[in-house]
VMD Tcl script that builds the backbone (N, CA, C; Angstrom):
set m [mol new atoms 315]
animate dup $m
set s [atomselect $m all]
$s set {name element resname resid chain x y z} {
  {N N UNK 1 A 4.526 -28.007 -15.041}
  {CA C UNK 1 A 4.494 -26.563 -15.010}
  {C C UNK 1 A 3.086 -26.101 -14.636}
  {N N UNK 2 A 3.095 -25.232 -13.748}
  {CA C UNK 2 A 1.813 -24.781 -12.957}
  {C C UNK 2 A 1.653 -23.413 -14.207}
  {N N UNK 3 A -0.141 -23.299 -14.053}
  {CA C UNK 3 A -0.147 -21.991 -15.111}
  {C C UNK 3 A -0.416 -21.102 -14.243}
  {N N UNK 4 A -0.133 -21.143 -12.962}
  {CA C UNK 4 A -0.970 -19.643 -12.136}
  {C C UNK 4 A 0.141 -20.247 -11.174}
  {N N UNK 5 A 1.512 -19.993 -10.616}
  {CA C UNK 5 A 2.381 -20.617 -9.898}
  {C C UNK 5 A 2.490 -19.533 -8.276}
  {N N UNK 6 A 1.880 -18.406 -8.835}
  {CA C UNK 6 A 1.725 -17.335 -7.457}
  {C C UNK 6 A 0.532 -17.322 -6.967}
  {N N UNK 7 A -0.579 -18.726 -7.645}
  {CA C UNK 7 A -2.098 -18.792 -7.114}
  {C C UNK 7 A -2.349 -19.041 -5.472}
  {N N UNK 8 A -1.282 -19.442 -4.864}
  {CA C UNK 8 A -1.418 -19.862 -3.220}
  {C C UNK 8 A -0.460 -18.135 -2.607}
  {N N UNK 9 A -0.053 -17.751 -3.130}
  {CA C UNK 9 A 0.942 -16.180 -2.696}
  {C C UNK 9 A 0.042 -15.774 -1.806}
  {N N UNK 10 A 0.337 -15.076 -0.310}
  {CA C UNK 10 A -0.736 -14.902 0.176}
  {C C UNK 10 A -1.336 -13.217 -0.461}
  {N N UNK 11 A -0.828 -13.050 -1.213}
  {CA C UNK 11 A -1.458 -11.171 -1.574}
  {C C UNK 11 A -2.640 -11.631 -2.501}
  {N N UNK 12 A -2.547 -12.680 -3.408}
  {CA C UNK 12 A -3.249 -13.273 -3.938}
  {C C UNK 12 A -4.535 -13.969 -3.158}
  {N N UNK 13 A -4.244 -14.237 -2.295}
  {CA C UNK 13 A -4.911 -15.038 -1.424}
  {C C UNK 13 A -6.268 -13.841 -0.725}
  {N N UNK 14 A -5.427 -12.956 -0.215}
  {CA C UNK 14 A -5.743 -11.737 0.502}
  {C C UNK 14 A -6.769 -11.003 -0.080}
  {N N UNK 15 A -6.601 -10.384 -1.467}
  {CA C UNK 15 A -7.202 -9.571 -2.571}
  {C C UNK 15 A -7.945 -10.434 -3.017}
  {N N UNK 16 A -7.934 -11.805 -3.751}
  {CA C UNK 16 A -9.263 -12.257 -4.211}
  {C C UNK 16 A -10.239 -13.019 -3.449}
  {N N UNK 17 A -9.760 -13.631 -2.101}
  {CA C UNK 17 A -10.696 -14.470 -1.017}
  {C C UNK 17 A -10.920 -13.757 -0.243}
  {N N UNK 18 A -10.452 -12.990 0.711}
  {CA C UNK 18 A -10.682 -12.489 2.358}
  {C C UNK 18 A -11.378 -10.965 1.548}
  {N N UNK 19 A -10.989 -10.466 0.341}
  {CA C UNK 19 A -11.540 -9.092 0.547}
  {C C UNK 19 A -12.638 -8.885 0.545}
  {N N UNK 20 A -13.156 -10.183 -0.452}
  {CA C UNK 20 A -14.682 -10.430 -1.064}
  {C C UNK 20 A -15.607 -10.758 0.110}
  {N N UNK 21 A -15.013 -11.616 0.884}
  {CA C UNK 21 A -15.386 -11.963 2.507}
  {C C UNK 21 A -15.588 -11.310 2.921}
  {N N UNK 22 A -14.727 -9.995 3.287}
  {CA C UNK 22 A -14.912 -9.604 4.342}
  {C C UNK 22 A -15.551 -8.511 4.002}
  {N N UNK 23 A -15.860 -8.196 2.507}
  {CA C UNK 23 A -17.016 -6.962 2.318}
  {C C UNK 23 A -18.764 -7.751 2.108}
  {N N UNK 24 A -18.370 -8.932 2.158}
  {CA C UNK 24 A -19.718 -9.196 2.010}
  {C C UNK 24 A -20.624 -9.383 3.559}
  {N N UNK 25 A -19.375 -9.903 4.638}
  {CA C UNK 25 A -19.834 -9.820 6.009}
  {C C UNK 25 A -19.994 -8.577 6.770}
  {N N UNK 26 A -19.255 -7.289 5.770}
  {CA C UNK 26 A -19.669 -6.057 6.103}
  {C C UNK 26 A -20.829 -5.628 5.615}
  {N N UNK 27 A -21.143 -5.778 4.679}
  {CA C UNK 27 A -22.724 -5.965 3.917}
  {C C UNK 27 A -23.621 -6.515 5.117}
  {N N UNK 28 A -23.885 -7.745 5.418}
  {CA C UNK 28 A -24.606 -8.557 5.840}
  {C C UNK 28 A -24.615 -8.161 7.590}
  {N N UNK 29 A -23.939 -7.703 8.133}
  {CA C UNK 29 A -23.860 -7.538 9.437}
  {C C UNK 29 A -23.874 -5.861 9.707}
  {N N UNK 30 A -23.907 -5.263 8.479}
  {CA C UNK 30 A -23.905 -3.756 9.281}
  {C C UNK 30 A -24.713 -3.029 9.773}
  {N N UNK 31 A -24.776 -2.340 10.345}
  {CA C UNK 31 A -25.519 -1.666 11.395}
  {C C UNK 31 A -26.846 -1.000 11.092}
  {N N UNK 32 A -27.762 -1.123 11.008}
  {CA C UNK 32 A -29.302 -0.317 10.907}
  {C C UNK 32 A -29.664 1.066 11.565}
  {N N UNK 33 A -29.246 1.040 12.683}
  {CA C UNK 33 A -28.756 2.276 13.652}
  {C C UNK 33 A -28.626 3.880 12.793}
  {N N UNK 34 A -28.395 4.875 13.704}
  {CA C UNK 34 A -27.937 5.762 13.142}
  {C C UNK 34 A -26.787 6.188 12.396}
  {N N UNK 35 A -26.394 7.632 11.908}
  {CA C UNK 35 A -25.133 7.041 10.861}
  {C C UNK 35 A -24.091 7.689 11.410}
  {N N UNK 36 A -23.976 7.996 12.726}
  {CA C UNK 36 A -22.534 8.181 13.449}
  {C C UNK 36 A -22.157 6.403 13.847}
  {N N UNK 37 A -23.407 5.399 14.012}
  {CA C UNK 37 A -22.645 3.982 14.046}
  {C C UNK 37 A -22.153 3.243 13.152}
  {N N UNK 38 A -23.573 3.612 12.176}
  {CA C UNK 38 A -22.406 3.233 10.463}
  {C C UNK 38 A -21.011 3.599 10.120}
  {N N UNK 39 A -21.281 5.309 10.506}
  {CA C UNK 39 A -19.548 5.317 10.050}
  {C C UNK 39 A -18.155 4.718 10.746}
  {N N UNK 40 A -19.198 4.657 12.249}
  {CA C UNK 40 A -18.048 3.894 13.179}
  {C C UNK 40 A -17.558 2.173 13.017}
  {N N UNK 41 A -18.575 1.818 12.290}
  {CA C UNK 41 A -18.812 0.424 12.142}
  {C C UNK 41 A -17.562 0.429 10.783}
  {N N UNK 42 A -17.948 1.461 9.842}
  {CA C UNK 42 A -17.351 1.499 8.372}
  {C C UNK 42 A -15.354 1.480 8.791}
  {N N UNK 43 A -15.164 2.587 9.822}
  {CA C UNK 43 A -13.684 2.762 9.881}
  {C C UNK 43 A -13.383 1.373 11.062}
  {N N UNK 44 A -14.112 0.902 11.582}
  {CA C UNK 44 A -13.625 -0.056 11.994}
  {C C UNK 44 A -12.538 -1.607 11.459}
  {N N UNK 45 A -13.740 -1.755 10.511}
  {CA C UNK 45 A -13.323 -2.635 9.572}
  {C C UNK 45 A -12.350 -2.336 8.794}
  {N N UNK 46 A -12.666 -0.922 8.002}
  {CA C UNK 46 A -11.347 -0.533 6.926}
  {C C UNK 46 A -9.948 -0.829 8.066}
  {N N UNK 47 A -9.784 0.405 9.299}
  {CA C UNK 47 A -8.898 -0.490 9.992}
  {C C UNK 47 A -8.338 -1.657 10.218}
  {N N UNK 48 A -9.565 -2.413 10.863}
  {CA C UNK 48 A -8.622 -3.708 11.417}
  {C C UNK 48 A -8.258 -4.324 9.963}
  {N N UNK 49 A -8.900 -4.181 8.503}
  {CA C UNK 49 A -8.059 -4.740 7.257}
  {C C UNK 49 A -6.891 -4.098 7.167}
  {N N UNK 50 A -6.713 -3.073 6.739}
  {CA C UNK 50 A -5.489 -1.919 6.525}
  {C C UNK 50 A -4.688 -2.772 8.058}
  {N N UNK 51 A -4.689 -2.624 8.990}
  {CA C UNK 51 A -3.884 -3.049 9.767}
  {C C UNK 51 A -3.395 -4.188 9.687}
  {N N UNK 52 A -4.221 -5.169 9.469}
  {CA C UNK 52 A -3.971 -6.815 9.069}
  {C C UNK 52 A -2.910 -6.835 7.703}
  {N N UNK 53 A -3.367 -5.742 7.340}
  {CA C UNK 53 A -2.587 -5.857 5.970}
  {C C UNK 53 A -1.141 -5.329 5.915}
  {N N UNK 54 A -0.972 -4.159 6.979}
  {CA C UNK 54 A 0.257 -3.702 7.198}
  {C C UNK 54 A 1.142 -4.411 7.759}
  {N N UNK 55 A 0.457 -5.137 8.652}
  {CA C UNK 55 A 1.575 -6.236 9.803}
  {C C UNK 55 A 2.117 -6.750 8.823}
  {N N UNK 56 A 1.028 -7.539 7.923}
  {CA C UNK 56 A 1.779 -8.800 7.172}
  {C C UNK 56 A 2.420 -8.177 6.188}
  {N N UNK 57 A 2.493 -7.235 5.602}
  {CA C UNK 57 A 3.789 -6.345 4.591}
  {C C UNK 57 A 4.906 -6.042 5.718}
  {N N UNK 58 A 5.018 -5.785 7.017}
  {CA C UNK 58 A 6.133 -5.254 7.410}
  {C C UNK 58 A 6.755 -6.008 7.981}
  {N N UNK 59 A 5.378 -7.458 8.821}
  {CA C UNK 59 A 6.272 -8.560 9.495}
  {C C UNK 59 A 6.737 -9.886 8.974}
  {N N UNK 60 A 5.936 -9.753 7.515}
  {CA C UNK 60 A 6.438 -11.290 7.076}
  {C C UNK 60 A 7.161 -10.504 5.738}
  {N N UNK 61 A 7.585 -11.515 5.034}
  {CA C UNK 61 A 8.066 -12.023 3.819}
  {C C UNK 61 A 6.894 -12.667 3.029}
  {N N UNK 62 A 5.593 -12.778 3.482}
  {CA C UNK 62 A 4.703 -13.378 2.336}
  {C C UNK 62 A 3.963 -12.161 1.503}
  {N N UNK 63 A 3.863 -11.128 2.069}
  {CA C UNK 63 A 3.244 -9.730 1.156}
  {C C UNK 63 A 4.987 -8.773 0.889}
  {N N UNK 64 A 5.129 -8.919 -0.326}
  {CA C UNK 64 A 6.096 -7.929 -0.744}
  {C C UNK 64 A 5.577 -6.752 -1.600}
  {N N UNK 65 A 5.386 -5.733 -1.022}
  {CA C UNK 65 A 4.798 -4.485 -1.997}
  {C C UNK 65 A 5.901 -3.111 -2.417}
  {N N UNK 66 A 5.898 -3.425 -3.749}
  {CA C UNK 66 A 6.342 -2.445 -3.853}
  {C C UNK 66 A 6.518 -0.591 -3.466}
  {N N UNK 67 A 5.302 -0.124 -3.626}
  {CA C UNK 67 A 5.110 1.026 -3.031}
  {C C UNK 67 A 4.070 0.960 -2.094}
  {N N UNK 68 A 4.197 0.478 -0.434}
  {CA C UNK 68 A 2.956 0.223 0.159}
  {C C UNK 68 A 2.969 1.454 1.276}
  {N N UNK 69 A 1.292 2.024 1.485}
  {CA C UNK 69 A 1.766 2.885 2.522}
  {C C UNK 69 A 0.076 2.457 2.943}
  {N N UNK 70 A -0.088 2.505 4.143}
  {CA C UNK 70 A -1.468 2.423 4.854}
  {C C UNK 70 A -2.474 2.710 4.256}
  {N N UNK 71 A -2.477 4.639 3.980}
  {CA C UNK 71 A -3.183 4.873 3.447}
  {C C UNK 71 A -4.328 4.992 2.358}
  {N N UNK 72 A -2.953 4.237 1.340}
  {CA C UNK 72 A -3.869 3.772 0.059}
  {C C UNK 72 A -4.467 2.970 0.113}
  {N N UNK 73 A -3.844 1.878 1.198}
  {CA C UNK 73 A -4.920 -0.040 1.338}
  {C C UNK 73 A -6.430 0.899 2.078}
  {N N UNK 74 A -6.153 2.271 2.835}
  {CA C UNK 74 A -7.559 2.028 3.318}
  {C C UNK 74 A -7.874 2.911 2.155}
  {N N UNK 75 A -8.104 3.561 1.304}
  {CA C UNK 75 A -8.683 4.101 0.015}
  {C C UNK 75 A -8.887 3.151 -0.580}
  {N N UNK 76 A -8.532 2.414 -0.680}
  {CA C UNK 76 A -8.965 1.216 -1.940}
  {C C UNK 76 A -9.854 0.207 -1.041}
  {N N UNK 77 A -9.480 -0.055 -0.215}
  {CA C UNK 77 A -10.857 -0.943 0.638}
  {C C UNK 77 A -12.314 -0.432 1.162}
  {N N UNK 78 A -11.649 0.745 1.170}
  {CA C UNK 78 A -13.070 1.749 1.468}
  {C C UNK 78 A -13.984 2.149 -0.140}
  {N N UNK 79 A -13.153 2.147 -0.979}
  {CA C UNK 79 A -13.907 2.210 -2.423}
  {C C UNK 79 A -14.478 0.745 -2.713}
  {N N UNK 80 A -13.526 -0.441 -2.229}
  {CA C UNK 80 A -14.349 -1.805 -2.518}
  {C C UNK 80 A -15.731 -1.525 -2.057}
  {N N UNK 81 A -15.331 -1.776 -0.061}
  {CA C UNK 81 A -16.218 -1.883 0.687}
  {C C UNK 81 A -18.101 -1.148 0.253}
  {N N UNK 82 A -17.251 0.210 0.237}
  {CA C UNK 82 A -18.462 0.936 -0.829}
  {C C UNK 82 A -19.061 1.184 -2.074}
  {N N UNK 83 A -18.516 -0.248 -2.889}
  {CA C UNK 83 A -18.932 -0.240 -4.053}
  {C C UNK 83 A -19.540 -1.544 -3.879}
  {N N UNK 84 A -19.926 -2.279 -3.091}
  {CA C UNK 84 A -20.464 -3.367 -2.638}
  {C C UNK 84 A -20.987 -3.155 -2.056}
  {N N UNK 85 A -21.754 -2.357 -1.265}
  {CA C UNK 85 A -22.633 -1.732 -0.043}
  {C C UNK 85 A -23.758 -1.391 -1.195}
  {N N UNK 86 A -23.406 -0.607 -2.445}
  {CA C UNK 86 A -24.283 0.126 -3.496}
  {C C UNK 86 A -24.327 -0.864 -4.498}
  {N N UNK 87 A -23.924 -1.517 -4.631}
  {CA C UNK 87 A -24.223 -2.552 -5.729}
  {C C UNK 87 A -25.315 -3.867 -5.234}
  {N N UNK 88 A -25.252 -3.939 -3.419}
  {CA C UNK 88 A -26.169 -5.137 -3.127}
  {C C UNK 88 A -27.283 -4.293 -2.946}
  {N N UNK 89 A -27.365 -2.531 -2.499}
  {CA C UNK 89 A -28.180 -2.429 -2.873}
  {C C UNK 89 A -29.206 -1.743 -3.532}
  {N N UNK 90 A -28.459 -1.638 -4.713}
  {CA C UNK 90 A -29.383 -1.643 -6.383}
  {C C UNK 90 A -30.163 -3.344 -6.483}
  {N N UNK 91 A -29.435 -4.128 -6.097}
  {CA C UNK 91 A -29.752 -5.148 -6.124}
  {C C UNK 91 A -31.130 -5.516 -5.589}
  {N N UNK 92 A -30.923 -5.534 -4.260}
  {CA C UNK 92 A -32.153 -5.699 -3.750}
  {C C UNK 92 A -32.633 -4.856 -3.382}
  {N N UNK 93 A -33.006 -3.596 -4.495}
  {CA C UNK 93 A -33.813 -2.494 -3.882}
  {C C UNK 93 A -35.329 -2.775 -4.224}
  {N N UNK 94 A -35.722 -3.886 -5.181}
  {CA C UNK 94 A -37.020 -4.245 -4.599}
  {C C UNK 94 A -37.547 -5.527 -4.292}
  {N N UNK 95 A -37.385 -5.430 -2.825}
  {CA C UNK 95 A -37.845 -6.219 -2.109}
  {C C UNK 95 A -39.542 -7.577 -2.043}
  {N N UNK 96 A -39.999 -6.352 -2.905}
  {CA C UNK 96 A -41.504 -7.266 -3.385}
  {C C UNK 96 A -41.234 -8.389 -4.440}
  {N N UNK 97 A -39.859 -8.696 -4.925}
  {CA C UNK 97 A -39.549 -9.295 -6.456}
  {C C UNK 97 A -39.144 -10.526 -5.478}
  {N N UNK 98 A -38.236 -10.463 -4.590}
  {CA C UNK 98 A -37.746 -12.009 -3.760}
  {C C UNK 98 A -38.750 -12.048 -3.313}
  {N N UNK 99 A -39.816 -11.599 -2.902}
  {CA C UNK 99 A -40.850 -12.449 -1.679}
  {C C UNK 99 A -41.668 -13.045 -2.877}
  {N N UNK 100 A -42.274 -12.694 -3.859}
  {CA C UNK 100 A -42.987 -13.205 -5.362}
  {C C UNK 100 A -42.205 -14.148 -5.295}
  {N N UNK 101 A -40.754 -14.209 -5.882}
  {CA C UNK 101 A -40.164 -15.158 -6.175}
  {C C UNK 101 A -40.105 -16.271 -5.220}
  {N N UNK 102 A -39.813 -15.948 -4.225}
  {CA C UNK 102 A -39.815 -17.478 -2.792}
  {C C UNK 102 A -41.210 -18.136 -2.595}
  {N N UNK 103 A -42.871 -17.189 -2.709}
  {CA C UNK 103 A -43.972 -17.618 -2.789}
  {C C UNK 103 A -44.444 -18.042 -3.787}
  {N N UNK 104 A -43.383 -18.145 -4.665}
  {CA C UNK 104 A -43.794 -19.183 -5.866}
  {C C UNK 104 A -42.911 -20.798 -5.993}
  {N N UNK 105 A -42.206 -20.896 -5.487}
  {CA C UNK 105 A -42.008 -22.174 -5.604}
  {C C UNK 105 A -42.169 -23.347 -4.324}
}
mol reanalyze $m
mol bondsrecalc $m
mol representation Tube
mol addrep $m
């Protein structure tokens, strides 16, 4: 008897591996530019997820959702996305603490 038997399900799969992924490569790759490219950069991504995510609810049998509609996957990915944008950086908002830290060991 498996204790997590829906651990390979791909919604499972989706929500705890690829989301974390793919907000951290939105982190790491986004744009410096002005903020008509940020935001273009921002709905890009929420898109092509929300879309990735719709196919596979409407064309497979591996995402079964009960009440699914576009809109909410991009509200909720856009609240991830941007709660990870502000959390890396509180994080590294001072920058003088990693360079101390790397010139010390």
């Amino acid at each position: 008897m498996r204790e997590f038997p829906k651990s390979s399900d791909l919604n499972i799969a989706f929500k705890v591996v690829w989301t974390p992924v793919a907000s951290g490569l939105y982190y790491i790759y986004r744009p410096r530019e002005n903020n008509l490219t940020k935001c273009f950069y921002f709905a890009a991504w929420i898109s092509l997820l929300t879309l990735i995510d719709g196919l596979l609810a409407a064309n497979t049998e591996l995402v079964n959702y009960v009440h699914f509609h576009w809109s909410l996957m991009a509200i909720v990915l856009s609240i991830i996305f941007l709660s990870v944008h502000g959390l890396a950086r509180w994080f590294f908002r001072d920058r003088k603490v990693f360079k101390k830290e790397a010139s010390e060991q």
